[in-house]
KOLSEVEX-625710 format. One record per residue: residue in one letter; y, x, z of N, C-alpha, C in turn. Coordinates in steps of 0.02 Angstrom, whole numbers, plus 50000, padded with zeros to 5 digits. Each point is the difference from the previous one (the first is absolute). Layout:
% residues N
AYXZYXZYXZ/...
***
This chain:
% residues 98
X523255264551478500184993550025500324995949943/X499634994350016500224994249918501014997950031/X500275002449955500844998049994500234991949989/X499694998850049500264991049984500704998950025/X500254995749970500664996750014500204993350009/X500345001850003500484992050050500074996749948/X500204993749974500334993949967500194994350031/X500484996449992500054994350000499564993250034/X499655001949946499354995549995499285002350028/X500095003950042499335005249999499905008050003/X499724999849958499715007950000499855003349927/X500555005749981499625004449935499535005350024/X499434999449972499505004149996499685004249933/X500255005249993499965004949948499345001449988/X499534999149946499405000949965500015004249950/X499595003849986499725004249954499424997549936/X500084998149953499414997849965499665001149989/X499155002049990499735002349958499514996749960/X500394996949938499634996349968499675002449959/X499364995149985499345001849960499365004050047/X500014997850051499475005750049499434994949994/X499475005450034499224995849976500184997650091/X500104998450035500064995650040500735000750031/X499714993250018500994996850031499975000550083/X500825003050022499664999650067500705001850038/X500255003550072500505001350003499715008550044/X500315005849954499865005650004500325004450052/X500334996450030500555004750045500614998249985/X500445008150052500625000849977500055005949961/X500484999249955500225006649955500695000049983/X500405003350025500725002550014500414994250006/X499814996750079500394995250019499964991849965/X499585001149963499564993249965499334998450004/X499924994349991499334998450021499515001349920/X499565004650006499624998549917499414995850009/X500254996149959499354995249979499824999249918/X499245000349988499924999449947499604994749978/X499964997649946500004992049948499565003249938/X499554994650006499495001849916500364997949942/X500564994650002500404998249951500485005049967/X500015000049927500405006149974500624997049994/X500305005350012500735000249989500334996749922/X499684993350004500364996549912500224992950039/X500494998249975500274993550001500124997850073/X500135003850040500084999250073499354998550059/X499385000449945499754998950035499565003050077/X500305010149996499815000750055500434999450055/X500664997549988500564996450052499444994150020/X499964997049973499584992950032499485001850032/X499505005249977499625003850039500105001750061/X500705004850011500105003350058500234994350052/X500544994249982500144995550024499384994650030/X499514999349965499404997150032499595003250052/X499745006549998499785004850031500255001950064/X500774999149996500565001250059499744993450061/X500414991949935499694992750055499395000750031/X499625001849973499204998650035500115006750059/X500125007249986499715001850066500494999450038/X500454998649987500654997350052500134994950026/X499494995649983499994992050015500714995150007/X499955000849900500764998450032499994993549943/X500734996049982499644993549941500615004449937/X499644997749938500285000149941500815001049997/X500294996450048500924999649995500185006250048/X499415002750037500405004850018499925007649984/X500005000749950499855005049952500205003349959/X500365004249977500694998549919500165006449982/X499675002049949500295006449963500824999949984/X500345006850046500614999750006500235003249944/X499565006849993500255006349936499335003449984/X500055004549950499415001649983499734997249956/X500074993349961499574998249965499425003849955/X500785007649966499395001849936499865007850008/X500075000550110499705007450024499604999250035/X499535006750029499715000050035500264997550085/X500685004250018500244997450068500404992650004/X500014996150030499804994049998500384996650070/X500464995649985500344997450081499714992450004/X499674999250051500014991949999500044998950065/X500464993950009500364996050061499354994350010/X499915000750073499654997650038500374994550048/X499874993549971500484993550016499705000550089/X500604999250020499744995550095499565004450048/X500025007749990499835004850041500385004450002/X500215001150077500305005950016499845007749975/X500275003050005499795007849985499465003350040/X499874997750068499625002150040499404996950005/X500004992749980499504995949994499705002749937/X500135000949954499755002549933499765008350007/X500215002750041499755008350000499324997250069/X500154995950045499354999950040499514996049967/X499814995649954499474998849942499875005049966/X500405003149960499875008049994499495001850008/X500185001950084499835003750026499245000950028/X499964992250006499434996149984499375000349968/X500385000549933499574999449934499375008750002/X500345004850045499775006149991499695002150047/X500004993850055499555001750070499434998350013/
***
């Protein structure tokens, strides 16, 4: 089960990276994070922007609500999910795999 959390503002949702894969996509869960992987390599931030784009689209969500919290230069990865509850964000989820 993906370990999401509470904020403020929303929702942290813990990701797994795996950048540089021959396709991009969202792979599951793997120890309480969601893994998703990005064809963009890990230089200059650009598979943060990767994972962050990849996230908006199947989550249907806009650009501001999106935001690499920690993680920048690892694989595990926190990003806060602006203006969704915790439950609202695990039932898209949940969604995405049905």
């Amino acid at each position: 089960m993906i370990a999401i959390g509470e904020h403020p503002e929303g929702s942290i949702l813990p990701v797994r990276a795996q950048p540089g894969a021959r396709k991009a996509g969202i792979l599951g869960e793997r120890a309480g994070a969601l893994k998703v992987a990005v064809g963009a390599p890990p230089e200059q931030g650009r598979a943060n922007q990767a994972l962050a784009e990849l996230l908006r689209d199947a989550l249907g969500l806009k650009r501001s609500q999106v935001e690499l919290l920690s993680g920048a230069t690892g694989r595990d990865k926190r990003f806060l999910i602006r203006g969704m509850a915790p439950a609202e964000l695990r039932e898209r989820l949940e969604n995405l795999h049905a």
